[in-house]
LOROTI-15309 format. One line per 4 residues: number of its first residue (from 0); their letters; for each residue x, y, z of C-alpha. Coordinates in steps of 0.5 Angstrom, whole numbers, padded with zeros to 4 digits. Example, Ala and Ser with C-alpha at 12.3 -4.5 7.8 and 13.67 -1.06 7.14 Angstrom:
REM residues 2
0 = as = 0025 -0009 0016  0027 -0002 0014
END
This chain:
REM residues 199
0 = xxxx = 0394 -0051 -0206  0390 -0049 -0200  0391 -0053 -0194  0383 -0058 -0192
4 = xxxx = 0380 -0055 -0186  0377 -0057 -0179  0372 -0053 -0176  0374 -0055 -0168
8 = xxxx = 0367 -0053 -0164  0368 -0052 -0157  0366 -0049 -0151  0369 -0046 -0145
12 = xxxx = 0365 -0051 -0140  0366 -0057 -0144  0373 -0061 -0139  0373 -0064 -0146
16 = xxxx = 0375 -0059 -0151  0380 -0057 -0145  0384 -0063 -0148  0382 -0061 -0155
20 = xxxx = 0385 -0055 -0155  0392 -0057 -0152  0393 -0061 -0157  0390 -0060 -0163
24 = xxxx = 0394 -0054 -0166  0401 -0059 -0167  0397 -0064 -0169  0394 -0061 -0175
28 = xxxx = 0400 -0058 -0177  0403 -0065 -0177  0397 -0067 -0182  0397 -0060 -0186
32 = xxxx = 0390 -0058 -0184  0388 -0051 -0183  0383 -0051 -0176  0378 -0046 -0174
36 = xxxx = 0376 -0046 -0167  0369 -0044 -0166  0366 -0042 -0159  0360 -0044 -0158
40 = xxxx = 0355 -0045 -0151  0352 -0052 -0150  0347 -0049 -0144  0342 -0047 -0149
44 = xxxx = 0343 -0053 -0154  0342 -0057 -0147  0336 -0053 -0145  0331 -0055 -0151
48 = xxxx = 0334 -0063 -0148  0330 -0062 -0143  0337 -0061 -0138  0339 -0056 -0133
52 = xxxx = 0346 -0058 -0131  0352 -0061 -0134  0350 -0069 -0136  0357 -0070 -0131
56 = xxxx = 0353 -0067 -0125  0346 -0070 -0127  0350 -0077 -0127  0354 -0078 -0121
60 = xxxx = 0358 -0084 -0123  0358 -0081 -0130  0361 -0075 -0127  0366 -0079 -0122
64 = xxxx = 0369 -0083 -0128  0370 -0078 -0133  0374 -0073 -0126  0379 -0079 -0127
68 = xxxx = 0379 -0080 -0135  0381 -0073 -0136  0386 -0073 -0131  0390 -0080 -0135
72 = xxxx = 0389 -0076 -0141  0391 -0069 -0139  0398 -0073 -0136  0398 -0077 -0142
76 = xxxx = 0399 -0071 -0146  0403 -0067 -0141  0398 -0061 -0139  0396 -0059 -0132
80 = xxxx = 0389 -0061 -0130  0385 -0059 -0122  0378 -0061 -0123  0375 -0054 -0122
84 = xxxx = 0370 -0052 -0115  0366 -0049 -0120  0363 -0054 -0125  0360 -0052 -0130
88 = xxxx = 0363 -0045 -0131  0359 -0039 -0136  0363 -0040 -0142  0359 -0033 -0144
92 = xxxx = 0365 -0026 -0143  0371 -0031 -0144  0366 -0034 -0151  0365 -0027 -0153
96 = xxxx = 0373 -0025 -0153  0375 -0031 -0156  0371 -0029 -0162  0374 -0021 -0161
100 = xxxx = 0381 -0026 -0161  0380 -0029 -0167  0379 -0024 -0171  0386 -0021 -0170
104 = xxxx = 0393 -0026 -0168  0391 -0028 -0161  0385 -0031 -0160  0387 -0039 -0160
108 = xxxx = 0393 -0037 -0155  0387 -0033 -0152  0383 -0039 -0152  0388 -0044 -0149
112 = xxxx = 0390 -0039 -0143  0383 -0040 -0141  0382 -0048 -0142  0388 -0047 -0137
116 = xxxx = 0385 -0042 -0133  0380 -0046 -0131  0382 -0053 -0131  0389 -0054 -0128
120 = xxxx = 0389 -0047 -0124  0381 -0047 -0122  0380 -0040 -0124  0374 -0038 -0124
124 = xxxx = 0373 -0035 -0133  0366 -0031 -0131  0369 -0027 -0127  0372 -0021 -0130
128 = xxxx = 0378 -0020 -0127  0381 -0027 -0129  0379 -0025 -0137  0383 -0019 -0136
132 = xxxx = 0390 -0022 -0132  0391 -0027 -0139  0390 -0021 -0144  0395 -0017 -0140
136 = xxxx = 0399 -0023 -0140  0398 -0024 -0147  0399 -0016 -0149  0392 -0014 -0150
140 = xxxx = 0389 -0009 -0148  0384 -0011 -0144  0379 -0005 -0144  0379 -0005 -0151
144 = xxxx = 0378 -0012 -0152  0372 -0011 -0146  0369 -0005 -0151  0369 -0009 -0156
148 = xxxx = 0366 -0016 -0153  0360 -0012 -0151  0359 -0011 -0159  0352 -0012 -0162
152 = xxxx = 0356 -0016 -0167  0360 -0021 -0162  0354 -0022 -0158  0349 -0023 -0165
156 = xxxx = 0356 -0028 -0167  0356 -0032 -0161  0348 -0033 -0161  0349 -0035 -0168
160 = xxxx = 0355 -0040 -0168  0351 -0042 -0162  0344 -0043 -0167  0349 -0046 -0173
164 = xxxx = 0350 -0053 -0167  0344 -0053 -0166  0341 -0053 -0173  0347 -0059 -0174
168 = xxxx = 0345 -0062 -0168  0351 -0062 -0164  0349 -0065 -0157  0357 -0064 -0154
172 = xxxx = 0364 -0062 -0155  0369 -0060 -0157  0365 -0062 -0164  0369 -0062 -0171
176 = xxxx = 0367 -0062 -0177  0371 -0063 -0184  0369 -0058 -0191  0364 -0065 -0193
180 = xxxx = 0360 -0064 -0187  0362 -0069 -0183  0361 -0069 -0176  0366 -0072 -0171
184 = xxxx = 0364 -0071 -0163  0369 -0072 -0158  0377 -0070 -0155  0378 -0078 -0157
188 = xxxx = 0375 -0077 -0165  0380 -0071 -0166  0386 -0075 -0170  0380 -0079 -0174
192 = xxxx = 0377 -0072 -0176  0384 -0070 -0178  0385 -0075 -0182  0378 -0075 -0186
196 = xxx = 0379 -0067 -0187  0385 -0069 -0190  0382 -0074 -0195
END
């Protein structure tokens, strides 16, 4: 029998889909559930809202209250956490090569090394050097995968991943959503997903 599928929906500027993608992997393999991680960019999803920056940034104490939520949460699962200086970060070059990434064996570990990158050693992902140190410590070669992210089909895909939320109407992330179409949005939502892919 096929294992039930997850979609995890993330983009590398939502903190939240940081702690999803620590932890999701062996708690799906604990639940027998396959997840396909599905980078997406909340930016433009945000702009037809009538937003021009993160709602953390737009909403001081909001902001201030979720910079201390996601370091209880990060401690509670083991994973280092630094509030990045630049935030948010474009999501764009590191969504593109993750989407190369998924298409071979590297792309989650890809993914995970980014979310990393960003939000425990303050690294900047945009920045292309910082894409290419992860593919060299992954082993990839980097001026291939570079080539193959500035492909007309990544582009195209990440554009229509990117439609495919806004047409569902996600408004955050990480986002999941199970083979019935049900929607599940937020890092803390992720074992109820689970389950209900599940069943």
């Amino acid at each position: 029998m096929p294992k039930p599928v997850l979609d995890f929906w993330f983009d590398f500027a939502s903190v939240y889909s940081f702690l999803a993608a620590s932890r999701i992997a062996p708690l799906a393999d604990a639940a027998g559930v396959q997840v396909r991680w599905r980078p997406f960019l909340l930016g433009p999803i945000f702009a037809t809202q009538g937003m021009t920056d993160s709602p953390f940034n737009l909403f001081p104490l909001r902001g201030k209250h979720m910079i201390r939520d996601v370091k209880r949460s990060a401690d509670e699962i083991g994973v280092g956490f630094r509030w990045p200086s630049v935030f948010p970060q474009s999501a764009v070059l590191a969504s593109r090569v993750a989407l190369v990434g998924l298409k071979d064996t590297w792309g989650e570990d890809f993914s995970r090394a980014v979310f990393h990158a960003e939000y425990a050693e303050n690294r900047v992902i945009s920045e292309p050097t910082v894409i290419a140190d992860i593919l060299t410590k992954l082993k990839v070669p980097v001026d291939a995968t570079f080539a193959s992210a500035q492909a007309d089909e990544i582009k195209a895909e990440l554009r229509e991943l990117t439609a495919e939320a806004q047409r569902r109407e996600f408004f955050g992330a990480p986002t999941f959503t199970t083979q019935d179409g049900e929607l599940f949005w937020g890092n803390d939502r992720l074992e109820q997903a689970l389950r209900w892919a599940k069943k």
